[in-house]
C-alpha positions in Angstrom: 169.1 105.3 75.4 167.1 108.4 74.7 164.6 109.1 72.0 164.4 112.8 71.1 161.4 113.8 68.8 161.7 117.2 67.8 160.7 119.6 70.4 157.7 118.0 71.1 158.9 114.5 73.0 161.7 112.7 74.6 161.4 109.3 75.7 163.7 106.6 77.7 164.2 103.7 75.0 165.0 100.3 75.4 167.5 98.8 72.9 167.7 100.1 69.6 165.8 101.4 66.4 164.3 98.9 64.3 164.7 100.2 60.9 162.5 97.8 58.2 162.9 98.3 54.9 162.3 101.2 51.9 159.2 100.9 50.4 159.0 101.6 46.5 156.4 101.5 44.7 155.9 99.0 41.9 153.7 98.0 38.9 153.8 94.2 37.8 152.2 94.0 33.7 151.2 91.1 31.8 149.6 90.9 28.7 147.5 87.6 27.3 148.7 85.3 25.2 152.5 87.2 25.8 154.6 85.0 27.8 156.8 87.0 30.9 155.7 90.2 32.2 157.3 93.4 33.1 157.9 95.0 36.2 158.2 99.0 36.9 160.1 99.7 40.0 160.2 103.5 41.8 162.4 105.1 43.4 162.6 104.5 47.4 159.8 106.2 49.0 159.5 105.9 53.1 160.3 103.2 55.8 158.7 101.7 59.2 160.6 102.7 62.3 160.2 101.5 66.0 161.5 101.4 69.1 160.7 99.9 72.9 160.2 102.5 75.2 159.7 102.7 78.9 157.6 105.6 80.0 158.5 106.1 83.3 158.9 109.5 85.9 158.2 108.3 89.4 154.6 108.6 88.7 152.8 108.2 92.4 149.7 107.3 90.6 148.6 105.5 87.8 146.4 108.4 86.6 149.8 110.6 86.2 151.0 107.7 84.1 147.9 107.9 82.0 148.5 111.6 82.1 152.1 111.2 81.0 151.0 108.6 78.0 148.6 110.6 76.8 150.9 113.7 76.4 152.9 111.8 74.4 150.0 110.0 72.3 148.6 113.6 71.4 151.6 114.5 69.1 150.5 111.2 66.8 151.3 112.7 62.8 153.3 115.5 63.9 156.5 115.8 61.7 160.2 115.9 62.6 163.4 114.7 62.7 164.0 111.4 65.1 167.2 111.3 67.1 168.3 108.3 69.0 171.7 109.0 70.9 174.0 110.1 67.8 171.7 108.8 65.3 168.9 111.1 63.5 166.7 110.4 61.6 165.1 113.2 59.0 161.6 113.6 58.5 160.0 111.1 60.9 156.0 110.9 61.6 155.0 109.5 64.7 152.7 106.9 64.3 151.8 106.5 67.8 152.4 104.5 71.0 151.9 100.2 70.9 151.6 98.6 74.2 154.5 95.5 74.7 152.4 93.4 77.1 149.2 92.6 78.0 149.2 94.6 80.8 151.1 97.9 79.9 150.9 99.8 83.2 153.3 98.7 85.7 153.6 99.8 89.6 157.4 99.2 90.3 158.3 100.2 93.8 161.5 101.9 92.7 160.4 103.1 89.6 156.9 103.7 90.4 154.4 104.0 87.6 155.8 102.9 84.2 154.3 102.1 80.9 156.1 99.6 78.5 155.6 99.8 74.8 156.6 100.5 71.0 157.3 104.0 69.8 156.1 103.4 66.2 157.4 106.6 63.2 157.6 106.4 59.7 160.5 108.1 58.2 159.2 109.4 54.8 162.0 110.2 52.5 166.1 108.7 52.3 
């Protein structure tokens, strides 16, 4: 599966997007001596998104990886839209790479080089 970010990234993905859910703000008032309270709700305002990513290019050496990683890690609250395979996702802000393991940085011998971790946006309208 491919993850597309705009012009600026495009990463090998894992599985699929996790969406969570829409934040909207709310505002919880009680008064004393008033039994109850009320609650004002908003309107939907942005969502967490993620997805597990390989990062992975026949890198010889592990300083190429940390090259490749960093590349990618540079472009953290840059704005765009998200597409993964068919699906986009509009106005998206990369939040930055999380590591999976406690070790990140794999040497594969068919692969070489690879990095496995969390692409981590948040999408900030419906």
């Amino acid at each position: 599966m491919a993850l597309v970010f705009g012009s600026y990234f495009t990463l090998n993905g894992n599985g699929s997007v996790e969406e969570g859910p829409w934040n909207a703000p709310t505002q919880r008032t009680a008064a004393f001596g008033v039994p109850g309270s009320t609650v004002l709700a908003g309107a939907q305002t942005d969502r967490a998104l993620s997805f597990d990513i390989w990062i992975y290019n026949s890198f010889a050496t592990e300083a190429a990886l940390r090259t490749a990683v960093a590349a990618v890690e540079a472009e953290q609250n840059k704005e765009t839209t998200l597409t993964v395979d068919s699906q986009s996702y509009g106005r998206c802000l990369f939040d930055g790479l999380v590591p999976r393991r406690p070790r990140p940085r794999i040497n594969s011998p068919n692969l070489g080089w690879l990095w496995i971790g969390q692409a981590l946006f948040t999408q900030l309208q419906p």
